[in-house]
LUMLOVO-705980 format. One line per 4 residues: their letters; for each residue x, y, z of C-alpha. Coordinates in pm, whole numbers. Each point is the difference from the previous one (the first is absolute). Example, Ala and Ser with C-alpha at 12.3 -4.5 7.8 and 13.67 -1.06 7.14 Angstrom:
<nodes>
as) 1230 -450 780 ~ 137 344 -66
</nodes>
This chain:
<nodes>
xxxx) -15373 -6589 -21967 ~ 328 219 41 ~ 289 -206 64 ~ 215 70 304
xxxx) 405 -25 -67 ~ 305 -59 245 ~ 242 288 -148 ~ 273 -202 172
xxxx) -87 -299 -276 ~ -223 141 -262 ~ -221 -301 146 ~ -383 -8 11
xxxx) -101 -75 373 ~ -415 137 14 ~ -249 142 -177 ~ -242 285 91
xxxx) -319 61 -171 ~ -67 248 -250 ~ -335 100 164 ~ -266 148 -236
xxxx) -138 340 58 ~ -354 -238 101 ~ 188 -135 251 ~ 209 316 147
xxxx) -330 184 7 ~ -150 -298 186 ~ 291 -11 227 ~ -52 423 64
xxxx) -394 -69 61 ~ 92 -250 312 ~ 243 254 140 ~ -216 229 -12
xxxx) -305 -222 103 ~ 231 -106 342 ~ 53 381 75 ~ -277 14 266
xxxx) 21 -336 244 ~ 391 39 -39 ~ -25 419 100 ~ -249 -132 247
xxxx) 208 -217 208 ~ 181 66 311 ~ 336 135 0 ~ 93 -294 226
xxxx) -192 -266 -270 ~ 198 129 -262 ~ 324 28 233 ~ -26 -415 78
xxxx) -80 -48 -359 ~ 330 205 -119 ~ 171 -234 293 ~ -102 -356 -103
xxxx) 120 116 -370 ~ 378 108 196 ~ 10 -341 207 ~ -107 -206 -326
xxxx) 263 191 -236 ~ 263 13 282 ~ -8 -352 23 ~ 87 -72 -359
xxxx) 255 243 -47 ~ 263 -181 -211 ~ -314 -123 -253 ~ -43 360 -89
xxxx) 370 25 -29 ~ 79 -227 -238 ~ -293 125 -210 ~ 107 352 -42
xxxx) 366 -118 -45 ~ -123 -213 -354 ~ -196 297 -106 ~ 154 325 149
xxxx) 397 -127 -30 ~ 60 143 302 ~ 226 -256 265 ~ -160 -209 274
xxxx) 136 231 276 ~ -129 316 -197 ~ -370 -149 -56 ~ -3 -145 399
xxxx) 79 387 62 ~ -254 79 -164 ~ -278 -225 128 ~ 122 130 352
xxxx) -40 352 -99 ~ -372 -46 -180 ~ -109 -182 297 ~ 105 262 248
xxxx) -294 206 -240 ~ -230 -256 113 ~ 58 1 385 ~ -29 387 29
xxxx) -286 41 -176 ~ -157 -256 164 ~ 90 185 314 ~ -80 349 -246
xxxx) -375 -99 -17 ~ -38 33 355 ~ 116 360 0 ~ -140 191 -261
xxxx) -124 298 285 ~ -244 266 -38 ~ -31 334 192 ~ -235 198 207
xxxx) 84 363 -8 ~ -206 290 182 ~ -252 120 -188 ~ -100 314 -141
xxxx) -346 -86 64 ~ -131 67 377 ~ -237 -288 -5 ~ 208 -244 -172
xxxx) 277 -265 -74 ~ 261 31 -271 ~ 134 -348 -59 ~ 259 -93 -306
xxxx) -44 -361 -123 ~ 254 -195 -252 ~ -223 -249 -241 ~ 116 -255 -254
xxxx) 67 154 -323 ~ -153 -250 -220 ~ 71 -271 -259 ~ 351 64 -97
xxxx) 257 -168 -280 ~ 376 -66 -37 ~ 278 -40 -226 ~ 295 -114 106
xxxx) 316 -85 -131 ~ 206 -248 -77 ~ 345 71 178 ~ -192 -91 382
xxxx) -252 -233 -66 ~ -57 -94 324 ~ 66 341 207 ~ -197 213 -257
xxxx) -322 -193 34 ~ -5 -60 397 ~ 56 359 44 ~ -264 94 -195
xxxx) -264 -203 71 ~ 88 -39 407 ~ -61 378 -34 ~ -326 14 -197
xxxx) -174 -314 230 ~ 105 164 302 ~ -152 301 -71 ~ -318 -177 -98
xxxx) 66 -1 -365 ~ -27 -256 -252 ~ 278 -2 -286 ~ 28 -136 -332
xxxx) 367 -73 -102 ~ 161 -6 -339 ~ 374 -162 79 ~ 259 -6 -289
xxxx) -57 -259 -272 ~ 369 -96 75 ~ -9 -98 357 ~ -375 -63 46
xxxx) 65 -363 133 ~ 40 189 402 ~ -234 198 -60 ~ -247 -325 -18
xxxx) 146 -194 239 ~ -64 305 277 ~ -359 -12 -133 ~ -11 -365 60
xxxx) 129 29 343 ~ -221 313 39 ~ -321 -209 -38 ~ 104 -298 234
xxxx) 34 308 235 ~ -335 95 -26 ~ 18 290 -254 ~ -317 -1 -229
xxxx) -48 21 -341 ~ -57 349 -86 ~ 214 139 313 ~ 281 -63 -188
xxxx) 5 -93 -402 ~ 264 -60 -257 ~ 7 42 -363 ~ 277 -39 -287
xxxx) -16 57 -389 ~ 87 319 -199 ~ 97 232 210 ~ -124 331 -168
xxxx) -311 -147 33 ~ -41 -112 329 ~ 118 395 83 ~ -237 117 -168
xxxx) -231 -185 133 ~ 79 104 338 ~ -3 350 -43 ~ -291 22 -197
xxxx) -265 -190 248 ~ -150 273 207 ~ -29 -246 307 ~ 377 -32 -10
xxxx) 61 317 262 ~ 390 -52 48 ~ 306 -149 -270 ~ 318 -81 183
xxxx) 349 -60 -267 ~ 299 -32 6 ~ 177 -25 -331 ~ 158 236 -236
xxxx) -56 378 -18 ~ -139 8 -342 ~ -245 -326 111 ~ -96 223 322
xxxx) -118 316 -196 ~ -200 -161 -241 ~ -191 -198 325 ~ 38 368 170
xxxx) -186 168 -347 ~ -285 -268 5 ~ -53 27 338 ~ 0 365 16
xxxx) -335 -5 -211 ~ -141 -196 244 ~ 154 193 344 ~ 99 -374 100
xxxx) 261 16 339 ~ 277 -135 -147 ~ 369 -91 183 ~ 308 -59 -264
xxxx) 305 -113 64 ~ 221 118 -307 ~ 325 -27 -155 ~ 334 138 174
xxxx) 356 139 -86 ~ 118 -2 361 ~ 324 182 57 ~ 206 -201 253
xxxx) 311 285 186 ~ 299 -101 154 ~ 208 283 154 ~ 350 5 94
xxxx) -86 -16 344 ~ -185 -328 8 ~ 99 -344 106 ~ 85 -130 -330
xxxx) -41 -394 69 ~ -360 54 152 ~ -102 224 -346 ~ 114 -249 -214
xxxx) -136 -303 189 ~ -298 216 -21 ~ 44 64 -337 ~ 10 -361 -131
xxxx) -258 -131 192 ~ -223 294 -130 ~ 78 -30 -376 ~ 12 -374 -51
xxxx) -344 -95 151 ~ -192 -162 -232 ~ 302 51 -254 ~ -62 383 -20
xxxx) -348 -19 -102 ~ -155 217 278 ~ -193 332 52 ~ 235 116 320
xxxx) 347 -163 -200 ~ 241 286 35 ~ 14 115 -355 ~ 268 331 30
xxxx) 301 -101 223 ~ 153 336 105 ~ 365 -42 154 ~ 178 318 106
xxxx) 351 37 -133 ~ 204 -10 290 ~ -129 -380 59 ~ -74 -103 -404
xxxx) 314 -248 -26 ~ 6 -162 301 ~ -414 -49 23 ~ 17 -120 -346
xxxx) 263 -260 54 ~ -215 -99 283 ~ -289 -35 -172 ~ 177 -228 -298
xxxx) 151 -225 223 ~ -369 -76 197 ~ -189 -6 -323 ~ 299 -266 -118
xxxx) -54 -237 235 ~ -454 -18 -74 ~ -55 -291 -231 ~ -256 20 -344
xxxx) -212 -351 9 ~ -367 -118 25 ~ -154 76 319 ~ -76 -334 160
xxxx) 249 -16 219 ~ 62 139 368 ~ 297 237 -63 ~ -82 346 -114
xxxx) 67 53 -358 ~ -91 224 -299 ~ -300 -146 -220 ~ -97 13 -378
xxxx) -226 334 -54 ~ -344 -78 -84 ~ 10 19 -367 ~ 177 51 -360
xxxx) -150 389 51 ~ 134 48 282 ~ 355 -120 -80 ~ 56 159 -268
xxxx) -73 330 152 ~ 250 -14 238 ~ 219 -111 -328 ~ -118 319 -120
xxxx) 95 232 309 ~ 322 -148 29 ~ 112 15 -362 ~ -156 334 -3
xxxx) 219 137 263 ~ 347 -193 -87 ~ -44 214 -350 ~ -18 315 173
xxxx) 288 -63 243 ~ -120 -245 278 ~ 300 -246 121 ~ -79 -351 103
xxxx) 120 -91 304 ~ -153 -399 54 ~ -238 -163 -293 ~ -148 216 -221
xxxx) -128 -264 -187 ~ -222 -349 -78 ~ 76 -239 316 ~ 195 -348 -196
xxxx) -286 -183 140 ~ -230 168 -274 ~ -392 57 -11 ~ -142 295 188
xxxx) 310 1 225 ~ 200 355 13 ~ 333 46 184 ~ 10 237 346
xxxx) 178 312 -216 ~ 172 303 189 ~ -34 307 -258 ~ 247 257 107
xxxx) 56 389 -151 ~ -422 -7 -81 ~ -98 342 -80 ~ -324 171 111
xxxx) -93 40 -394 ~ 66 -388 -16 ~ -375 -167 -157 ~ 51 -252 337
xxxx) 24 332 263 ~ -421 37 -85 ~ -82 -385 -89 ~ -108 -228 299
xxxx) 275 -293 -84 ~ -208 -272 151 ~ 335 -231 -35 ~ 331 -54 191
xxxx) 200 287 -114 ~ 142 272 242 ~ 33 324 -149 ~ 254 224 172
xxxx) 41 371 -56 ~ 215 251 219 ~ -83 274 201 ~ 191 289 176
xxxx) -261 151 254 ~ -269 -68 193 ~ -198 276 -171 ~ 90 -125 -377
xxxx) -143 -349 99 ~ -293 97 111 ~ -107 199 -286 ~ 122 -248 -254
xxxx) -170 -296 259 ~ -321 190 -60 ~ 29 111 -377 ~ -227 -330 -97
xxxx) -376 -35 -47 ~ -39 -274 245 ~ 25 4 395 ~ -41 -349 188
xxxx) 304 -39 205 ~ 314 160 51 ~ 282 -162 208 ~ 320 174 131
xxxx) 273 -127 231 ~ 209 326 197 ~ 96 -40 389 ~ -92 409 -9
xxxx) -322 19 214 ~ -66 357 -131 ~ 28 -80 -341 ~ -207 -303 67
xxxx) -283 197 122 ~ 26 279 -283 ~ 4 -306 -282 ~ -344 -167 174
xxxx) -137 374 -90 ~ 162 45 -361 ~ 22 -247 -141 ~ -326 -59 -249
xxxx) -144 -364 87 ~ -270 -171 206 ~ 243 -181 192 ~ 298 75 117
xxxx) 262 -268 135 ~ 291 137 161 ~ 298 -253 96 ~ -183 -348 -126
xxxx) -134 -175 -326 ~ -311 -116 150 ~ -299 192 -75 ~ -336 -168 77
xxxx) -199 -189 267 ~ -347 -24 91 ~ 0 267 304 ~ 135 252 -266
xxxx) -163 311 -274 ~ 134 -183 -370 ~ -26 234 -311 ~ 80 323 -159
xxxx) -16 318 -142 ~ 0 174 -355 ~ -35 -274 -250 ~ 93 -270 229
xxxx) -382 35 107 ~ -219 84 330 ~ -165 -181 267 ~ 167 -252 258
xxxx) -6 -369 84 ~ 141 -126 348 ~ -86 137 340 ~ -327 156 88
xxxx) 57 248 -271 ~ -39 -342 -235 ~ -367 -44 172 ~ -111 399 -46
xxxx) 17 -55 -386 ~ -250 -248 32 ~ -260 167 234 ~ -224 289 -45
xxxx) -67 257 256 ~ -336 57 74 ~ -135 344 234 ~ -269 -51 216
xxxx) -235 242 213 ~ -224 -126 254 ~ -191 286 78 ~ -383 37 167
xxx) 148 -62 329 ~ -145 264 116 ~ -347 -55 259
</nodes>
């Protein structure tokens, strides 16, 4: 068994299994096995099925809550977010299945039809991670079931106590075994396992970069459809001509979700001269006022981070860039309450050569840099491997419209902090990965199109 901690308390509060590769590969063979009936239903069977599981779930919102708060460490407002947010996955795509469309188009054939159909694309699998425990998995598998998939999941051995209780509540809606299947243990192996079973036709992950191109690399042998979700280093502008109380609002609300440890958490916090003072005085005296504690609680406040790894690389990043000429504006250090807990840090004078300019941060710290033209940020907002999201406040509806072109990202939020909901493309570009959840883009990467010519229509 694999022990599952609170990183508010160092406390154990579940255990997972440590499945054996017997029982993963059993686990693979019903998934597999369920493909047909499931693919076979209608889209409005698997629509009320996708339904009950929304009603069932809805109903018990604050149990899931207060389960992803002990193993997660986000707060109780954060995690109730959260549920609301995976949930919203679950009513579209229920509402998704039943418009997956085909075409006819004229054909090229004088005594025939030309029809374009959109099929299941098979058995699929999923690793997930551990930051959204509840989000990750509901827009996944709504997705995959919708589209007449079935989907084996892998959650995150350290929040994989959601992840079973949506399974639970999955089966009292009348989700099969098979249709949807979860496994934990090593998690090298259980890849592995994935991408190497021919009958597996599609991997969905999010997780690191490096995690997503050694999935990518086994999958590629196999030409398995694959969606990933990727690491980011998103730059987050704020020009002289923006409302500076709405960008830093913005700001804050953006970076200290889930304490910092998220894919879209502004990373690069560009500040154009003219406004650099007064936007960082802002910015101290909001951060100020956001409490550190354990998450249980209604308020919002800033959590422990997951782990000892993770802490001690933002240790590392801050450290790093206080040696090279960095200035601390607010913490910069171990929160007094001790454990995994990190103070909200504003970095000022950070340099583009800085080791914590290319580094995702996954951690409260803001890392401001200067900028004198629109031009200049741009380039240096797109000098990184990575392109998820890119966020930029400016009252300029030109240079709004020019930045949604240039700038190098798969999203691009313009005057907010909020990135995702369920009607929306999610995902990036370059090493931040390819494919898209949300919307009815979310459904295409699950479906196959299929050409069709009904000819002999002739007498």
């Amino acid at each position: 068994m694999i022990n599952v901690i609170n990183p508010a308390d160092g406390s154990v509060i579940g255990q997972t299994p440590m499945m054996s590769a017997v029982v993963v590969a059993a686990a693979i063979d019903r998934t597999c096995e369920a493909f047909p009936g499931w693919a076979q239903k209608t889209a409005k069977e698997r629509s009320d099925v996708l339904r009950r599981w929304y009603d069932l779930v809805r109903a018990d919102k604050r149990v899931f809550a207060e389960i992803m708060v002990q193993e997660n460490g986000k707060c109780l407002n954060e995690a109730l977010g959260e549920i609301d947010y995976g949930l919203g996955f679950i009513e579209w795509y229920a509402e998704e299945a039943k418009r997956v469309y085909g075409d006819t188009l004229p054909s090229h054939y004088p005594h025939g039809s030309v029809l374009v159909i959109k099929e299941p694309v098979g058995p699929t699998a999923s690793i997930t991670p551990w930051n959204f425990p509840f989000m990750m998995i509901t827009r996944k598998i709504a997705t995959a079931l919708a589209a007449g998939c079935t989907m084996i999941i892998k959650p995150a051995e350290e929040t994989p106590l959601t992840a079973w209780k949506l399974l639970e509540y999955a089966r009292e809606a009348g989700i099969p075994e098979g249709v949807f299947e979860m496994v934990t243990g090593d998690a090298k192996a259980i890849g592995e396992a994935f991408t190497s079973d021919p009958r597996i036709h599609k991997v969905s992950f999010t997780g690191s970069t490096r995690v997503g191109k050694l999935l990518a690399a086994n999958c590629g042998a196999a030409l398995k459809k694959m969606t990933l979700e990727l690491g980011g280093n998103a730059p987050f502008i704020v020009f002289d001509d923006a409302t500076l109380d709405d960008a830093v609002t913005g700001l804050v609300n953006a970076k200290l979700r889930n304490s910092g440890q998220v894919c879209i958490s502004p990373n690069r916090v560009f500040i154009q001269d003219g406004i650099y003072d007064a936007f960082i005085a802002r910015l101290v005296a909001a951060v100020s006022k956001i409490r550190v504690d354990q998450g249980m609680q209604d308020e919002f406040v800033v959590g422990p981070l997951i782990n000892q790894p993770a802490l001690e690389k933002v240790v590392e990043l801050v450290d790093d860039a206080v040696s090279l000429g960095a200035t601390i504006r607010l913490g910069g250090k171990l929160d007094a309450k001790g454990g995994l807990f990190y103070q909200p840090t504003i970095l000022c004078d950070v340099e583009d050569s800085f080791k914590i300019h290319n580094t995702e941060i996954f951690g409260p710290v803001f890392a401001a840099y200067r900028f004198k033209t629109e031009e200049e940020v741009i380039r240096r907002a797109n000098n990184t491997e990575y392109g998820l999201v890119a966020y930029s406040w400016t009252t300029d509806l030109g240079r709004a419209f020019r930045l949604s072109k240039q700038l190098e990202a798969g999203m691009v939020i313009m005057n907010s902090g909020s990135v995702g909901t369920a009607s929306v493309p999610f995902g990036g570009i370059k090493h931040s990965g390819y494919g898209r959840e949300g919307g009815h883009y979310g459904i295409e990467e699950y479906v196959q199109v299929k050409y069709v010519l009904m000819s002999g229509q002739n007498r």
